[in-house]
GUPAZA-466094 format. One record per residue (C-alpha): residue number from 1; x, y, z. Coordinates in steps of 0.1 Angstrom, whole numbers, padded with zeros to 4 digits. Layout:
<rs>
[NUM,[X,Y,Z]]
...
</rs>
This chain:
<rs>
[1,[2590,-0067,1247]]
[2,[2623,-0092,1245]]
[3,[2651,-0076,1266]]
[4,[2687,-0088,1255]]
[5,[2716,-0082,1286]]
[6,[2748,-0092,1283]]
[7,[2761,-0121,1306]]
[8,[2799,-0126,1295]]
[9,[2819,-0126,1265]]
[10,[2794,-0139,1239]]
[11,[2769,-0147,1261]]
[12,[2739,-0130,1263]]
[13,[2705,-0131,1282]]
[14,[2673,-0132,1268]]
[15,[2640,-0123,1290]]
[16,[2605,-0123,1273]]
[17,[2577,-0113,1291]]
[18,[2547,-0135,1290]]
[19,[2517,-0118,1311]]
[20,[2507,-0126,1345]]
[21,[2495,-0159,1358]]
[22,[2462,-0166,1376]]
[23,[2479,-0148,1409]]
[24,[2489,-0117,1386]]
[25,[2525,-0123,1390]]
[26,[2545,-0113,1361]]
[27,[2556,-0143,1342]]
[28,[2589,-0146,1321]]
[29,[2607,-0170,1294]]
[30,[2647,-0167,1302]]
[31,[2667,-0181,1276]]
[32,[2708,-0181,1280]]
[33,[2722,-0175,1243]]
[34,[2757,-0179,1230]]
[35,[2772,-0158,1201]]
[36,[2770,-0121,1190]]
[37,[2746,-0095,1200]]
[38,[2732,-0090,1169]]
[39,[2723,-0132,1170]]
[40,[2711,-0127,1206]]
[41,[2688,-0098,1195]]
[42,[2674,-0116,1165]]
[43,[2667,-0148,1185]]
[44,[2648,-0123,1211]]
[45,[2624,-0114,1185]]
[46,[2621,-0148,1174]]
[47,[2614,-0157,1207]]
[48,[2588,-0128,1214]]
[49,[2565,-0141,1184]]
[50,[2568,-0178,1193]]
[51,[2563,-0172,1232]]
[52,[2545,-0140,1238]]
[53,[2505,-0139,1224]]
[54,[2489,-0107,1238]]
[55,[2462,-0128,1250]]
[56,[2473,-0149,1278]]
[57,[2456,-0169,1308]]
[58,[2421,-0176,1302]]
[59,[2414,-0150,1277]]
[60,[2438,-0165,1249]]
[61,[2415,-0193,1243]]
[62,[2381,-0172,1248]]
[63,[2391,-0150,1214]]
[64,[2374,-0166,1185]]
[65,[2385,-0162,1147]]
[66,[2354,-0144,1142]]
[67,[2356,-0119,1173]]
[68,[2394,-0112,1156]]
[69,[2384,-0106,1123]]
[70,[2354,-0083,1130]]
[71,[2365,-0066,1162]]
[72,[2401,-0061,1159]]
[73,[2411,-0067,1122]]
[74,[2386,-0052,1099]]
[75,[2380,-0019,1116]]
[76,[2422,-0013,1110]]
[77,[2419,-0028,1077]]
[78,[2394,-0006,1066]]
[79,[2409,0030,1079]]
[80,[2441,0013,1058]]
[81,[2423,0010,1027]]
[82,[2404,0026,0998]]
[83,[2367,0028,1000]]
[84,[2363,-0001,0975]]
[85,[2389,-0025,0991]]
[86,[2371,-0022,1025]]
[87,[2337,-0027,1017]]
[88,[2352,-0058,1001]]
[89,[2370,-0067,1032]]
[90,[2339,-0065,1054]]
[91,[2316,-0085,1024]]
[92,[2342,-0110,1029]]
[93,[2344,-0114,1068]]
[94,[2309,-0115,1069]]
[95,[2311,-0144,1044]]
[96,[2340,-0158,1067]]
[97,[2321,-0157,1101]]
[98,[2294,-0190,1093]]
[99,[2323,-0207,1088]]
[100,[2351,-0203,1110]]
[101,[2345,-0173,1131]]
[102,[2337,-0201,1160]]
[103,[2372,-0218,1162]]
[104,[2396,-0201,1185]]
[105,[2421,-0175,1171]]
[106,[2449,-0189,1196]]
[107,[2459,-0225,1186]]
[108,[2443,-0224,1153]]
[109,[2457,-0249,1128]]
[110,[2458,-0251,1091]]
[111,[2436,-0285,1093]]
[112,[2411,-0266,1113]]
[113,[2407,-0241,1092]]
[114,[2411,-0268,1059]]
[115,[2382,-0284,1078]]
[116,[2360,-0257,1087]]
[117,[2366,-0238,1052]]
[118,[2342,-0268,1036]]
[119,[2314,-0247,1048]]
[120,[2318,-0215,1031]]
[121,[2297,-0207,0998]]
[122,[2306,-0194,0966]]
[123,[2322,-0199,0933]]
[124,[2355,-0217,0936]]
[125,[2367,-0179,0925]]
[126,[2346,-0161,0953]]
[127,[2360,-0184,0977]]
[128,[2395,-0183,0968]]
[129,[2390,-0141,0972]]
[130,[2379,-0150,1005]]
[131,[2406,-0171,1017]]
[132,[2431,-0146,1002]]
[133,[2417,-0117,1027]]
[134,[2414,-0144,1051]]
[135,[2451,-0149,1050]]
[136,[2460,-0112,1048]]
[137,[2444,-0109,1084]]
[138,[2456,-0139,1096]]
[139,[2494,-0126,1090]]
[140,[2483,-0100,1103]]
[141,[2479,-0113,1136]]
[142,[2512,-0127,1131]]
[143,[2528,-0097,1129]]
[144,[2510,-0083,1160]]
[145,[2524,-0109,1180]]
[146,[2486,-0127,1184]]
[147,[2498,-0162,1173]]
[148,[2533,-0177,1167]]
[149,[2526,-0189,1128]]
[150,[2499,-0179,1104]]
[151,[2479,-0211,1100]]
[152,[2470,-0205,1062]]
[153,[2502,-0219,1056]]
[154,[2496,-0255,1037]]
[155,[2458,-0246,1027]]
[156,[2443,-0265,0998]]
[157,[2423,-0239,0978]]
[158,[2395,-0244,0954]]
[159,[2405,-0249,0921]]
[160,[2390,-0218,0898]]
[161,[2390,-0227,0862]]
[162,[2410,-0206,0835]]
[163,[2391,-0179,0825]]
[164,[2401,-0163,0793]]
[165,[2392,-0126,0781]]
[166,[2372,-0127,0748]]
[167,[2387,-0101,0724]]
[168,[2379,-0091,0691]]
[169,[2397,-0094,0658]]
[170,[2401,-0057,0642]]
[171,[2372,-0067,0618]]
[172,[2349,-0074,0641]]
[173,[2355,-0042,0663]]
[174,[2350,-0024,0633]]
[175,[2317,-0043,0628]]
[176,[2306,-0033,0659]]
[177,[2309,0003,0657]]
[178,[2296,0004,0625]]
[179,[2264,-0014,0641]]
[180,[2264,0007,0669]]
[181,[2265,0038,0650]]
[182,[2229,0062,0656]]
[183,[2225,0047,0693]]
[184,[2219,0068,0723]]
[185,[2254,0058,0741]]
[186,[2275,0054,0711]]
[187,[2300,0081,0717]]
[188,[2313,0061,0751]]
[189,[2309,0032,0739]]
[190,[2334,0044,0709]]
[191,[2356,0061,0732]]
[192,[2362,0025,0754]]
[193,[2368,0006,0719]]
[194,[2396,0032,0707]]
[195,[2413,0039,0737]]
[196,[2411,0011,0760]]
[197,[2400,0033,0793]]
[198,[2379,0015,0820]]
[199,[2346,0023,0821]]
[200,[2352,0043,0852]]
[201,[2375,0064,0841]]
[202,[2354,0072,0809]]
[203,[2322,0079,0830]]
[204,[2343,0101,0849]]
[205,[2356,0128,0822]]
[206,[2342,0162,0824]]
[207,[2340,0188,0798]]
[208,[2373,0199,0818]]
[209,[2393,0173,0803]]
[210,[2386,0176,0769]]
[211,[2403,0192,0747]]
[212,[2389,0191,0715]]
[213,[2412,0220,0695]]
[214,[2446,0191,0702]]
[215,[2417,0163,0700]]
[216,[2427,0149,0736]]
[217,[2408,0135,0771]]
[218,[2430,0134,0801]]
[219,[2423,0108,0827]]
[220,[2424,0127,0862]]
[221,[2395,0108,0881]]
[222,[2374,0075,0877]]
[223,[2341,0070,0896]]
[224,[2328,0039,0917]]
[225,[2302,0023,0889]]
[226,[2282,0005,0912]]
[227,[2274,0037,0929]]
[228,[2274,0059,0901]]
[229,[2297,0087,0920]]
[230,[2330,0098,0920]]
[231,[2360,0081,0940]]
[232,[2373,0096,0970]]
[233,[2398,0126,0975]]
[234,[2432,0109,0972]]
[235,[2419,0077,0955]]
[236,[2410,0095,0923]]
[237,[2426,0071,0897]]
[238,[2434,0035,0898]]
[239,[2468,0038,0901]]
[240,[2491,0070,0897]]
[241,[2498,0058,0861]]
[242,[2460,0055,0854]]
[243,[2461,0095,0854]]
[244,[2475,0102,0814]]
[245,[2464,0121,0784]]
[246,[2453,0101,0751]]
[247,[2450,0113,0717]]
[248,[2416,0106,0699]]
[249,[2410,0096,0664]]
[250,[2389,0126,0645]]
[251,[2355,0108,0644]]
[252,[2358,0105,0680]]
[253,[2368,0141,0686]]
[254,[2338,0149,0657]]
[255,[2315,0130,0682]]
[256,[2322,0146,0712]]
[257,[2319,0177,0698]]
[258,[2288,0171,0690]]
[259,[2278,0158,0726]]
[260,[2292,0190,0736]]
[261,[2270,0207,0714]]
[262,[2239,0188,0723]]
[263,[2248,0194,0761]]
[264,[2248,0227,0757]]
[265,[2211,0230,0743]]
[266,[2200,0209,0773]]
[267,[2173,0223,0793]]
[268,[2181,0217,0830]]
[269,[2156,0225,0864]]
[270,[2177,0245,0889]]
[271,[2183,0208,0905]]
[272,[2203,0195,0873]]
[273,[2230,0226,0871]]
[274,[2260,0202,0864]]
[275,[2268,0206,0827]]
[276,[2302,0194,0835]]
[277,[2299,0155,0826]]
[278,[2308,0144,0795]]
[279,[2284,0110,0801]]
[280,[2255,0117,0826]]
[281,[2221,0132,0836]]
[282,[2233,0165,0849]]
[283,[2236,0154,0882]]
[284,[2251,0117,0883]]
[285,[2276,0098,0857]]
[286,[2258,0075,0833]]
[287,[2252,0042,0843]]
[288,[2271,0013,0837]]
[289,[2239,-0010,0830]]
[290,[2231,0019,0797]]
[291,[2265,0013,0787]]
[292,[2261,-0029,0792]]
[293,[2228,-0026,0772]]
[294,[2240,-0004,0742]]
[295,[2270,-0028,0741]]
[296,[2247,-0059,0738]]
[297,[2221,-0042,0711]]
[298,[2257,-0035,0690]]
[299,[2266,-0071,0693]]
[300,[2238,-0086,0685]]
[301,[2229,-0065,0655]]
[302,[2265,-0074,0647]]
[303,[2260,-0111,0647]]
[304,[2287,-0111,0670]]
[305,[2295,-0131,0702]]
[306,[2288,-0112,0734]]
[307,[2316,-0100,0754]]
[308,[2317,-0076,0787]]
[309,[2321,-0037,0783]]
[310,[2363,-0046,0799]]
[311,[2364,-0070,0773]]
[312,[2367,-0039,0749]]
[313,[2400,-0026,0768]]
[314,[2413,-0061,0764]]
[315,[2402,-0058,0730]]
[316,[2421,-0028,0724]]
[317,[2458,-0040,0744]]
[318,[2454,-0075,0720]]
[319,[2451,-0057,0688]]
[320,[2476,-0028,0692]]
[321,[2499,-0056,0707]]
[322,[2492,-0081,0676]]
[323,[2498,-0053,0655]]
[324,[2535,-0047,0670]]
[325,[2532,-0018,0689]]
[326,[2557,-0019,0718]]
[327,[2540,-0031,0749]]
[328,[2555,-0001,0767]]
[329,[2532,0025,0744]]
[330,[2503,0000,0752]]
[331,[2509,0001,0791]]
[332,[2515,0038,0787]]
[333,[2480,0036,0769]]
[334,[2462,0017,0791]]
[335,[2478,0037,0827]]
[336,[2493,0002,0836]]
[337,[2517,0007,0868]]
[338,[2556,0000,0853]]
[339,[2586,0016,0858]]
[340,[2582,0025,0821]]
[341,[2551,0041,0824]]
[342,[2559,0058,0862]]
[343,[2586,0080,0840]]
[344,[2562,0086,0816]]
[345,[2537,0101,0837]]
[346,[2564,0121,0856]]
[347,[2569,0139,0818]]
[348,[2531,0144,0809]]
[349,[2538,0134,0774]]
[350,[2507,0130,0749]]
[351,[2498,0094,0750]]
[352,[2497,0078,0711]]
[353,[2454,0068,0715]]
[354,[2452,0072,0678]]
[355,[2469,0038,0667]]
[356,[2440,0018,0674]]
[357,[2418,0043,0651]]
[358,[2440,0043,0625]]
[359,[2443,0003,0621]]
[360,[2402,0005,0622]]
[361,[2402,0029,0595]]
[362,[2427,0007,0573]]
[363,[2399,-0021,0577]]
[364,[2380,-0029,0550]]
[365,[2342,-0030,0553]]
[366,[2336,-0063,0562]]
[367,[2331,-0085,0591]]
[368,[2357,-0113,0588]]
[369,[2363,-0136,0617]]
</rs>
């Protein structure tokens, strides 16, 4: 630690410890500075990152970028984070290591890295996601006082191209759940198209959070739908906002009913006791990949270009938006994170789900566009 003494009027010492020396004698930087204290203090921290690594001697330039990132950064990183984000941070360090996990953490330089960064593989968007947690433990180390300057500074990343969501027009939504009507998963896949949730938080609803008297679902959990289970304590929900109540349409509500019904009837062994699930076996949340397929058998009996199951909540943002519903009631729809929509959640009000609905129902029966 950088100790600041004071020498005389507006002059000030600054001593910065720098480790020991190949004898073990303490070594120190000693800087006279003129001004205030408050200047002297702030140049001693500058000084502290610039001059004092925690690594010194011989050690310093034995710690590789690799031995960093997967011995001192990612087990911190993960404790930090949700479940998700640090299986994604230890996917990516493990993509890192091949590359640059041989060049010395102390030292390190933006052209080395530049240089060494030819070798990882991937999409230019994989990479990019790479570099970015790259960076985020690289300033990492900054702020532990490991190096003097993050070296990320200056990188030349890979150029993703543009992508662009596909939505559909309201006539061709329409067209699809008229041509998904009668198929096994229709009910979620309605319930996506209508009220713009993501997929995780519809595969997550129980029988607890529907109402179908006041015809609402309240969001209150989503599950992991690689896994097929359901998020951690505390990590529930996206975001706080994500956790909001949405008015249905009635032929939703007429369909879920119906579900409810048909659950209900359900024979179960004594190792499927979980009727609670509005979408599963019993036991686990339906899968994505039976949602992906009734999605695509819709499409294509359709005639209609094939999008991704999120394509149907950006689907449902364009059309409410294009229709001129405020963009607060669509964020407020959606559980997007804004001030707007913090407040809103704070009052529990009755989200307005039933717009999209209605502007489906005002369609006429054909598939235009």
């Amino acid at each position: 630690m950088a100790h600041v003494r004071r020498r005389g009027p507006n002059t000030y010492e600054i001593r910065v410890y720098l480790g020991r020396d190949a004898e073990g004698k303490k070594k120190y930087l000693i800087e006279t500075f003129h001004g205030t204290k408050g200047q002297a203090q702030r140049r001693a921290a500058e000084l502290e990152v610039l001059h004092r690594p925690r690594v010194s001697g011989p050690q310093k330039a034995a710690v590789t970028l690799g031995e960093y990132l997967e011995k001192r950064w990612l087990p911190k990183a993960k404790t930090a984070a949700t479940e998700r984000t640090g299986e994604t941070y230890e996917w990516h360090v493990r993509r890192l290591l091949p590359a640059v996990g041989h060049l010395p953490l102390y030292g390190l330089t933006a052209g080395d890295l530049q240089d060494a960064l030819e070798g990882l593989q991937g999409s230019p968007v994989t990479r990019r996601k790479i570099i970015g947690t790259l960076k985020t433990a690289l300033r990492q180390a900054v702020a532990w006082g490991l190096i003097p300057s993050d070296p990320t500074e200056g990188l030349i990343l890979p150029r993703a191209p543009r992508r662009r969501h596909r939505v559909l027009t309201v006539a061709q939504l329409k067209a699809l759940l008229d041509a998904a009507r009668g198929l096994k998963h229709y009910p979620v896949l309605r319930l996506l198209a209508v009220t713009g949730m993501r997929l995780g938080e519809a595969l997550g609803l129980k029988w607890e959070d529907v109402d179908l008297e006041k015809g609402t679902v309240t969001v209150r959990r989503g599950i992991d739908t690689r896994k097929r289970r359901f998020k951690p304590e505390g990590d529930e929900t996206k975001t706080p906002a994500a956790e909001r109540t949405i008015k249905l349409d009635p032929e939703t509500v007429a369909l879920l009913a119906d579900l409810k019904k048909q659950r209900a009837k359900q024979k179960v062994s004594p190792l499927h006791l979980d009727r609670s699930l509005v979408f599963g076996n019993g036991v686990r949340p339906l899968g994505e990949d039976a949602v992906r397929r009734t999605l695509r058998r819709a499409l294509k009996k359709a005639g209609l270009p094939r999008i991704r199951v999120h394509d149907l909540r950006h689907t449902a943002a364009s059309i409410l938006l294009d229709a001129g519903v405020p963009m607060t009631a669509v964020a407020d729809l959606l559980g997007h994170s804004t001030p707007a929509t913090t407040v809103a959640l704070y009052a529990h009000p009755i989200r307005r789900g039933q717009a999209l609905a209605e502007l489906l129902d005002s369609q006429p029966d054909s598939q235009e566009g």
